[in-house]
C-alpha positions in Angstrom: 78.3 234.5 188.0 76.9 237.9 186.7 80.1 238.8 185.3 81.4 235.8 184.3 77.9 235.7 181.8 78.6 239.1 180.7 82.1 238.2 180.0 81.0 235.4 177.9 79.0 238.0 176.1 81.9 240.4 175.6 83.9 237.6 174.5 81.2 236.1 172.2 81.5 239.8 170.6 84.5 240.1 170.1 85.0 236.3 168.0 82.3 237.6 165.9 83.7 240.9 164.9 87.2 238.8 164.6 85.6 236.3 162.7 83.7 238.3 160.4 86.7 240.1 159.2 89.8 237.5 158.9 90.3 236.1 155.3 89.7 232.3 156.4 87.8 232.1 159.6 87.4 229.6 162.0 83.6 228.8 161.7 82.1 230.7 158.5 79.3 232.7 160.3 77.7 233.4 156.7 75.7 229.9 158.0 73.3 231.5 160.0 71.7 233.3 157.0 70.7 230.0 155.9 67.5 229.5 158.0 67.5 225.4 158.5 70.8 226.0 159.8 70.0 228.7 162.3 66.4 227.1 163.5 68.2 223.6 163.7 71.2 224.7 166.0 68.7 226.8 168.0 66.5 223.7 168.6 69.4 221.9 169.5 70.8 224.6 172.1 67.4 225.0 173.7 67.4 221.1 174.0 70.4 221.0 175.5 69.3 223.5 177.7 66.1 221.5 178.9 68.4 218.3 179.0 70.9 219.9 180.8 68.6 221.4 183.4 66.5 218.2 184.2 69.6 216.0 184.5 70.9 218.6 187.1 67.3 218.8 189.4 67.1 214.9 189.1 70.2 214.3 190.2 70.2 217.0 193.0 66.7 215.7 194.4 68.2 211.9 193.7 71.2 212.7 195.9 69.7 215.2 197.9 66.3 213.6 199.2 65.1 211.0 197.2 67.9 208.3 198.1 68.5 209.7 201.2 65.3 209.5 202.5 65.2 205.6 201.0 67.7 204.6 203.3 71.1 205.4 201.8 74.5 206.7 202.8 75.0 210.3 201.5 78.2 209.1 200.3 77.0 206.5 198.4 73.8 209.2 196.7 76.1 209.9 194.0 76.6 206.1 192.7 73.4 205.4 193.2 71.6 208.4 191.1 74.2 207.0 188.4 72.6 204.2 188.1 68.8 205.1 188.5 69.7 207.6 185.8 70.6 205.0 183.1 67.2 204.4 181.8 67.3 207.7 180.6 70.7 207.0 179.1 69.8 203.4 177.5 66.2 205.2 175.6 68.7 208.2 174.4 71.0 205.5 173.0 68.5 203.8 171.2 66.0 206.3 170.0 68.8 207.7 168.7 70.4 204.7 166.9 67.1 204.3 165.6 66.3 207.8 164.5 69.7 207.9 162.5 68.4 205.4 160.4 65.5 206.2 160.0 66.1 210.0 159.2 68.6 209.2 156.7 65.7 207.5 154.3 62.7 209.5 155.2 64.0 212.9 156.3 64.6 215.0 159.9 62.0 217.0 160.1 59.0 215.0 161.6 61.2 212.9 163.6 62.9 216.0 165.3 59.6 217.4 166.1 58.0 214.1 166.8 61.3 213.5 169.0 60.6 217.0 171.1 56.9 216.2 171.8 57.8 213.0 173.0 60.0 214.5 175.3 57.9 217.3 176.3 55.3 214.8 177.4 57.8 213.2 179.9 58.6 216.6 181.0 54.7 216.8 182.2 55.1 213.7 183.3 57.4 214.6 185.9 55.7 217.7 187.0 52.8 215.4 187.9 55.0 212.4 189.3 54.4 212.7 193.2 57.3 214.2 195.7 57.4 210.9 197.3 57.4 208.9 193.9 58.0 205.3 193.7 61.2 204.3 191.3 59.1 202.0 189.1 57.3 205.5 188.2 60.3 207.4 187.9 62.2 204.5 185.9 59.4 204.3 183.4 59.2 208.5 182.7 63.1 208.3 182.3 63.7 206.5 179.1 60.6 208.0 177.6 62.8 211.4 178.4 65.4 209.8 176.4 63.4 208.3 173.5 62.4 211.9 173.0 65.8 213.5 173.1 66.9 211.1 171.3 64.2 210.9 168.9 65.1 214.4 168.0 68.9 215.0 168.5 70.7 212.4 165.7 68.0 214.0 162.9 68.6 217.3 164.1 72.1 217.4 163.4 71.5 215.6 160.3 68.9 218.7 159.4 71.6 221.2 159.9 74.8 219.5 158.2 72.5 218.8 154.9 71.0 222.6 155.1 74.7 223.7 154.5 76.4 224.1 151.1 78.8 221.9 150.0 
């Protein structure tokens, strides 16, 4: 895993000295000295990041105690975290639906922010939510999760593609 990350790095170089360099590159790096577009994709990496790593504990302590312990087949632990998971899914959906809309007229920036507080709430909500939790609990904290990611991705990507240049 070590080496595979510092691979990555190596290989990350490399593009950027490439890329800096050819006449017509693939993805104009000059970008990043335009600070809405740096601070934007950063957000939205470190987002993913937190979205990414909650998605994999929940579904690891869904299929690896939570369902199990509830009565259910192991092999049947990976359909059924599926499904618990889709409230998350459905608020993401929406909020973001919503926050397209609503960002186009009023702007990104509060909704992004408002959309990352939302979801750091739930995030303290499920530090507190008890080991043995009951799913009404867990259902409710889970599209709140998504509102907030939601909230914030769709004007977050709007943010960065109006920071560019035309």
């Amino acid at each position: 895993m070590l080496g595979a990350l510092v691979d990555g790095a190596v290989v990350l170089g490399i593009f950027v000295v490439v890329e800096s360099r050819v006449a017509e590159p693939i993805f104009e790096l000059s970008l990043f000295r335009i600070r809405a577009f740096t601070a934007g994709n950063l957000a939205g990496l470190l987002s993913a990041i937190g979205r990414g790593g909650l998605m994999f504990i929940l579904i690891i302590w869904l299929q690896g105690i939570w369902l199990p312990r509830d009565g259910h087949n192991f092999a049947d632990t990976p359909l059924w975290a599926g499904i618990y998971m889709l409230p998350l899914t459905v608020g993401f959906l929406v909020a973001g639906a919503i926050s397209g809309a609503i960002s186009d007229r009023r702007g990104a920036q509060l909704l992004s922010t408002g959309g990352m507080v939302v979801a750091a709430l739930s995030f303290v909500w499920f530090l507190v939510l008890p080991v043995g939790f009951a799913y009404w609990g867990f259902a409710l904290v889970l599209p709140l999760n998504g509102v907030g990611m939601g909230l914030f991705a769709v004007p977050n990507r709007a943010g960065i593609l109006n920071s560019r240049p035309p």
